[in-house]
N, C-alpha and C positions, 0 to 999 in steps of 0.2 A: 553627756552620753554621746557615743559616736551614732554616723548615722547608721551605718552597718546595724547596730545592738539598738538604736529609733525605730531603724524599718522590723527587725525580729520581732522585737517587742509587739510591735502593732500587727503581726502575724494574728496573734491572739487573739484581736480585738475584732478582726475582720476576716479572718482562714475561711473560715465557714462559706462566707460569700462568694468568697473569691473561686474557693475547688470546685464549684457548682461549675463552670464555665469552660473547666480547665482541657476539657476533652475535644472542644469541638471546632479550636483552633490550633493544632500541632504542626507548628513550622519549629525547625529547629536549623540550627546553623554553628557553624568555627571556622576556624583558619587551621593552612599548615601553612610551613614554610620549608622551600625548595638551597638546596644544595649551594647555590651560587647567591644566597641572601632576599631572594624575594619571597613576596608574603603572598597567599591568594585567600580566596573566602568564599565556602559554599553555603546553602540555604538550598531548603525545603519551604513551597509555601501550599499550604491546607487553609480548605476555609469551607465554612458550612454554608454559603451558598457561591454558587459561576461568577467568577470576578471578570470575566473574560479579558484579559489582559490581552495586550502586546507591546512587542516592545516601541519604544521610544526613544528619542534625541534629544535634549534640549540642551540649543546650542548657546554658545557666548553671547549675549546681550540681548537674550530674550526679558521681555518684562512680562512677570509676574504679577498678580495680583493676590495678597494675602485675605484669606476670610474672615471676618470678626467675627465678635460673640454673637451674633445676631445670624451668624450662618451664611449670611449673603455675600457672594465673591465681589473683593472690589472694595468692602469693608473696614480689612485691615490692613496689614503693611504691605504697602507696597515695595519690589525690589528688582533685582536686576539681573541675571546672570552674569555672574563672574568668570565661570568657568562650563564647559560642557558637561552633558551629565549621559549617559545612557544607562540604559534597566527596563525597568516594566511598571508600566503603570494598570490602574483597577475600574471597573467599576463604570467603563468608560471618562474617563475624568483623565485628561491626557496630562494635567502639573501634576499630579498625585502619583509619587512614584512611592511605590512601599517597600522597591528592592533597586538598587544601582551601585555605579561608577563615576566618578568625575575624571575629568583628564589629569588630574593629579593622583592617581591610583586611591585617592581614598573610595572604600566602600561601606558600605552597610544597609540595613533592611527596618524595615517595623515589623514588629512582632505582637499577636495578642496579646491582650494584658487584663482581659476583663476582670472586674472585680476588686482592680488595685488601681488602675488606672483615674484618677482623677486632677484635672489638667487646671490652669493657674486661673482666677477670679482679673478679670481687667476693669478697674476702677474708672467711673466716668471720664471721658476727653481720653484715656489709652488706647481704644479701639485701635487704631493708624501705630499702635507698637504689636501688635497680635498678628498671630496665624490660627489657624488649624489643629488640630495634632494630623490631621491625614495628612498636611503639606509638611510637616516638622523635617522629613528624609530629604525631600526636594529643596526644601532653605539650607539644608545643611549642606548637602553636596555640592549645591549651586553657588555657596557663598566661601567655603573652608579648603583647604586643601590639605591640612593635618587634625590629627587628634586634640594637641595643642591650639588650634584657632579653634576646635567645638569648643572648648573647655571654656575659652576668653569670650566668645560668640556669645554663646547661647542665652546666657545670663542676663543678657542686653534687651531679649525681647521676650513677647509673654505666649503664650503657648496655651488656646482656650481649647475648649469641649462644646463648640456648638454642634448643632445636628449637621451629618452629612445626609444630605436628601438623597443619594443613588443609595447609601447606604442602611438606610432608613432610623437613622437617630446617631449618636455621636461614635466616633471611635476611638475603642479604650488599644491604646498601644502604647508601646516602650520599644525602646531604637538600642540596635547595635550598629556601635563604627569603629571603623578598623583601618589607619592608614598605611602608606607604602613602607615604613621602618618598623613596622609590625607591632605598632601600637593597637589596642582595643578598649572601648569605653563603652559603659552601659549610662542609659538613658535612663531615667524612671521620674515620671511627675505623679508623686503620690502624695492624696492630702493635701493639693495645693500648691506644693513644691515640688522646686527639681532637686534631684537627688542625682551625678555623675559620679561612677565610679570606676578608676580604673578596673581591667577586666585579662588580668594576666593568663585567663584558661583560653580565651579568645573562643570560647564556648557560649550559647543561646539557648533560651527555647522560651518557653511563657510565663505562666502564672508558678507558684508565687513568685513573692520581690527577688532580685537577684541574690542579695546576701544570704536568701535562705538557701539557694542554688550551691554556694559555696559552704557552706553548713554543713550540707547535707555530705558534699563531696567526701570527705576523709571516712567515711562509713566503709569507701570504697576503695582502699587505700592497700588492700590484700590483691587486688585484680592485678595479674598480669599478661603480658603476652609468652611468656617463657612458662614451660609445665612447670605443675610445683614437683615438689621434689619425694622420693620416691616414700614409700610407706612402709616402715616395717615392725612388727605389733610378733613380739615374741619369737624374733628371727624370723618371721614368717615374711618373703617380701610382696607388697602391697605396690604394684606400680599403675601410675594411670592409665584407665581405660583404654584412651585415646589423645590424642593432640585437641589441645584445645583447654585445660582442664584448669590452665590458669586465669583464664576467664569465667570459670563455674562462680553463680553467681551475679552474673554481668544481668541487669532489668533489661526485658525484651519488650515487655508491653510499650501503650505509645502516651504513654500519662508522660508530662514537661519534666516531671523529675526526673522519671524512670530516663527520658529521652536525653537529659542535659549527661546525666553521667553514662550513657552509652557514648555520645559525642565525647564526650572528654576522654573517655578509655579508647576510643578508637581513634581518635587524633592523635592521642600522646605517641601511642604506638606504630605509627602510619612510619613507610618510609623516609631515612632522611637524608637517602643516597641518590635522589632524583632531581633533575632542576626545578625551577617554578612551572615552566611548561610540561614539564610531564606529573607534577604532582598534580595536572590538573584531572587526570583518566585517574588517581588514586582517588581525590576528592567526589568525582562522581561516584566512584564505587561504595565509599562509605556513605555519601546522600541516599545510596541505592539502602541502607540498612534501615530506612526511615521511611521505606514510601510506604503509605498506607494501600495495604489489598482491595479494593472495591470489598465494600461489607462487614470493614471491619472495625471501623466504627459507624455505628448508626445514628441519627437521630431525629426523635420525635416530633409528630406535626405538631407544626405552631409552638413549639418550647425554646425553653434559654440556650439550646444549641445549635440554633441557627435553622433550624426545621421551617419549615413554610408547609401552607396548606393542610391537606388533612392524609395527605401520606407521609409514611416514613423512608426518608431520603440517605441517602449514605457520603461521607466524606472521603474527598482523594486526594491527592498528594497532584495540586493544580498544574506546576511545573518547578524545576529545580535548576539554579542555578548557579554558577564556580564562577567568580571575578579576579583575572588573572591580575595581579596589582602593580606586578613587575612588568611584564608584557604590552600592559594595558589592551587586553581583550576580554570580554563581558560572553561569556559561554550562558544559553539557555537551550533547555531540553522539558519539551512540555509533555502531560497525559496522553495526549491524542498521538507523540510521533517524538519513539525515543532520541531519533537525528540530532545530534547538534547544530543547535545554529549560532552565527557569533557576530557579535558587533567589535569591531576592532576600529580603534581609532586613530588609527594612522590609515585608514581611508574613506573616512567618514568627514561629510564638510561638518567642520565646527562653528565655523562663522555663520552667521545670517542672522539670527534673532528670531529662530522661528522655533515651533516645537514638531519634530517631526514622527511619527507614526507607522510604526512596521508591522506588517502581519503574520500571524505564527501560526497561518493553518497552512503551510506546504503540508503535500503528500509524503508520508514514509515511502522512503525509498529497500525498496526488497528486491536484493539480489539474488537471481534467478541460480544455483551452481551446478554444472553439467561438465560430466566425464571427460 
């Protein structure tokens, strides 16, 4: 049995668990690709509690310290940076990057995955082959410069589930990566094992496993961007309302399904007369179709969606960001100040071995306009 029809199968055995979960981590993400051959990659990231992120640097030959089973940093594998990495990190936890860049244009993020998410057993004396699953993005960018070297990588080392203490117990995620020749690969350690599959929609979002993501997709297979075609019912003619009518139907809510085939329908159809730099002002605009409105999703104190305390809190859409691939600039645009701000790496020191720390509370800038 393929893995594809392993991981469905065990849909069944586990669905239940898993949709419980499915609401209260809605990042969703894809790629376009620009006129002149380059790839870029936006992402949404939501989260039921303040990750307070900023962004970060880590540069060529910083050392790492990998966490073992036991949670404590220092633990497990230790390693090196290869390459520079910029994005954001969570949590205060400045190695833990859950969204970046490497100076090799590959990108990718982690994504929640509660419910399915269960990471590799490391057998006595393996400890020193292990990470995290929260460092999982930070090893990969720091060590790979294509799709091809995850694929050969990954397999080499073990990838556990101990508790993140900021976190407050383990984090269940799955990784999307995407390199500069427009390659995309999905992550999933489900059961134990890694599961890598190619990812030709260059499409994301959470729970369930991915192959149901694609499953699901051909339901969707009528959606277009061009009106359908006129109606006519006993010479009578029936023409569309309005413009728009070949997307009737398109899921609006913010559930991971509903989300993955919005992204994929509004990808497919995105401009493809633009370069990689300007498809980056189309990619914000479709991130824009995903942020969640203050209150519109809620959730309960002290429950499985990430609630705290004895109020009912609401989830937002923390900050969004486009990784230009081709360019190599790292665009982010947070909640507090739609501004872009950008990390571009052709002038950024790469060199030193350090990890470095940038802050994303500037002030929105409001231009004043007079007669």
């Amino acid at each position: 049995m393929s893995i594809a029809k392993r991981v469905l199968a065990a849909l069944a055995v586990v669905g239940i668990a898993g949709w419980g979960e499915l609401a209260a981590r809605a990042c969703t993400s894809f790629t376009l690709e620009g006129n002149d051959g380059g790839h870029l990659y936006g992402r949404t990231m939501e989260f039921g509690q303040p990750l307070n992120s900023k962004a970060v640097l880590i540069q060529r030959g910083t050392a790492i310290q990998g966490n073992g089973p036991d949670g404590k940093p220092g633990g497990g594998l230790p390693w090196t940076s290869r390459y520079a990495v910029v994005g954001m990190n969570a949590l205060g936890l400045k190695d833990v990057v859950p969204d970046g860049m490497n100076e090799k244009g590959l990108a990718g993020g982690l994504l929640y995955f509660a419910g399915y998410a269960k990471f590799q057993n490391v057998p006595p004396g393996q400890a020193r082959r292990s990470i995290n699953s929260a460092q999982l993005l930070t090893y990969v960018l720091t060590n790979f410069a294509t799709v091809a070297e995850v694929k050969q990588g990954l397999p080499k080392i073990l990838v556990n589930g101990a508790t993140v203490p900021a976190f407050g117990g383990p984090l269940p995620i799955h990784m999307t990566v995407h390199d500069r020749a427009g390659r995309s690969l999905s992550v999933e350690y489900i059961d134990g094992e890694l599961t890598m599959l190619d990812n030709p929609t260059g499409v994301y979002t959470n729970d369930p496993p991915f192959p149901y993501h694609l499953a699901a997709a051909g339901n969707y297979a009528n959606l277009s961007a061009m009106p359908p075609a006129e109606m006519v019912v006993n010479g009578l003619k029936l023409p569309p309302a309005s413009t728009g009518g070949g997307l009737h139907g398109l899921p609006g809510d913010f559930l991971a399904t509903s989300r993955f085939i919005r992204a994929l329908t509004l990808s497919r159809f995105a401009p493809r007369n633009l370069t990689t730099e300007k498809q980056v002002g189309t990619a914000f605009r479709i991130l824009g179709q995903f942020d969640l409105p203050p209150g519109s999703i809620l959730l309960p104190p002290g429950g499985a969606f990430g609630g705290s305390g004895s109020k009912i809190t609401y989830e937002i859409t923390e900050w969004t960001v486009v990784a230009d691939q081709k360019n190599l600039v790292y665009y982010v645009q947070t909640y507090d100040n739609p501004g872009l701000r950008s990390l571009n790496f052709d002038r950024l020191p790469l060199d030193g071995g350090q990890i470095k720390v940038m802050s994303l509370d500037q002030p929105t800038e409001v231009t004043a306009l007079q007669p």
